[in-house]
C-alpha positions, -999 to +999 in steps of 0.1 A: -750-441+374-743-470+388-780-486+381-777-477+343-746-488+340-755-524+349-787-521+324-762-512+297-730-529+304-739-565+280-753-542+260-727-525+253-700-547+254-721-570+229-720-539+205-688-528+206-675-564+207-691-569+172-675-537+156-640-544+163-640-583+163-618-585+133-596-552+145-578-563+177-582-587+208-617-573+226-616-578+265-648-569+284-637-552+313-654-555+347-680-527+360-668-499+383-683-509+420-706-487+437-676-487+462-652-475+443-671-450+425-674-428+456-636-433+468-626-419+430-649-392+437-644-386+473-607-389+468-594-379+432-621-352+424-627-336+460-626-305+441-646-307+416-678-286+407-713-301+417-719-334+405-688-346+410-698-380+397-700-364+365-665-371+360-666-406+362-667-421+323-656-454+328-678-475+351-688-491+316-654-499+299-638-527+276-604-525+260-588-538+225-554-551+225-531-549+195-493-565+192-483-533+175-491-497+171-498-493+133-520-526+143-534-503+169-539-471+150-560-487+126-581-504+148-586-466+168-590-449+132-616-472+124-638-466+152-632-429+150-651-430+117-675-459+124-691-432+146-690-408+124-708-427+101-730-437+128-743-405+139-747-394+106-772-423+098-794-421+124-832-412+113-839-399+150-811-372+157-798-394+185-766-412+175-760-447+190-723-441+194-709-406+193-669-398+207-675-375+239-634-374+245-602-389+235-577-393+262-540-400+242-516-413+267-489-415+244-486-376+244-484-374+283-447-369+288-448-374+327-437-404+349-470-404+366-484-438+360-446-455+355-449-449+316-476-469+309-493-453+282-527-462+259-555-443+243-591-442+257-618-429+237-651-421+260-679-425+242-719-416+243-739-451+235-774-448+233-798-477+243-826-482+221-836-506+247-838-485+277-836-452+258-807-444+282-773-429+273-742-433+289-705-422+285-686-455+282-650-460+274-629-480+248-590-480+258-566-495+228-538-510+243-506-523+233-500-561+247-465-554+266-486-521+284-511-547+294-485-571+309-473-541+328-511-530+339-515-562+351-483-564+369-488-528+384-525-530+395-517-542+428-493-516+436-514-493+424-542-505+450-513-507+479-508-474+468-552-463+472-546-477+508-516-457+516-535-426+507-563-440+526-540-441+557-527-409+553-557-390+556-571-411+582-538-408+601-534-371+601-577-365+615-566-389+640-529-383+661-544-346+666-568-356+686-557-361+727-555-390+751-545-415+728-509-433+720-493-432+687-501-474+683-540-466+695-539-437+664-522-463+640-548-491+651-574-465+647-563-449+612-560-485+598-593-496+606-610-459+595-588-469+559-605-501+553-637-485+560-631-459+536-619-486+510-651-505+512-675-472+509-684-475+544-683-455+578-657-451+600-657-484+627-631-481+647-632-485+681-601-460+705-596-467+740-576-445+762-543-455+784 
């Protein structure tokens, strides 16, 4: 996944930055690391079925920004029938951009993400290049949301690490012969190794 993705990002955002030039603010947004790509799936969908990396749909991603939301609407109406249209032209039966989901965060009435809220529509590009497909996704945002993304991104990765430690803190303080200090040392060092994709490096010496 992480291979195509990199073939199809510029691609990609090349495309879709042509198509809604003239509808909103485009912003290429960065590629999902191999690194983070298996924390989301180690962590967030632990219980998924078999491939579990089937739910990740936004290592290729870009995002419009609009100063209101009729501004916005029409920008996301647009592209809902641009593909339309797209899929319907194509001579081949394989449509270059064809809506896989649409994730409307303005009908989620929890406080889970500290009411941010935005619309991300995942959708199937096709390469004619590599004759590759990939789900990708489009978010349409609203520019006070983004000021508050930005804002919240780091507490959102304080909060990654402080799951992180959790899990490495409860495998750890079970086991015997070692302080509560040694299990903390220990739990922090196994969290950063987790954070980076890596092994556990830690190193326990017993008092």
């Amino acid at each position: 996944l992480v291979a195509v993705a990199n073939n199809l990002n510029h691609e990609f955002q090349t495309y879709i930055g042509a198509i809604m030039k003239d509808l909103g603010e485009f912003h290429q947004g960065p590629l999902k690391t191999y690194q983070r790509c298996q924390a989301k799936v180690e962590n967030d969908y632990s219980d998924s079925k078999f491939p579990r990396c089937a739910r990740l749909l936004d290592l290729v991603r870009c995002s419009i920004t609009y100063d209101n939301l009729s501004k916005m609407l029409i920008g996301y109406h647009y592209l809902c029938g641009f593909c339309q249209n797209v899929a319907a032209k194509q001579n081949n039966g394989t449509p270059k951009l064809q809506i896989a989901r649409i994730k409307n965060g303005f009908l989620d009435s929890t406080s889970e993400h500290g009411g941010y809220r935005d619309i991300k529509v995942n959708a199937i590009y096709f390469s004619e290049t590599h004759q590759k497909r990939m789900i990708c996704e489009i978010q349409f945002i609203l520019r006070p949301f983004l000021t508050f993304k930005k804002k919240a991104h780091k507490l959102y990765f304080i909060n990654r690490q402080k799951v992180y430690f959790q899990m490495a803190s409860d495998a750890y303080y079970g086991l015997g012969g070692i302080t509560q200090i040694e299990t903390v040392y220990a739990a922090t060092n196994f969290a950063k190794g987790r954070s980076n994709g890596g092994e556990m490096g830690c190193c326990i010496s017993s008092k």
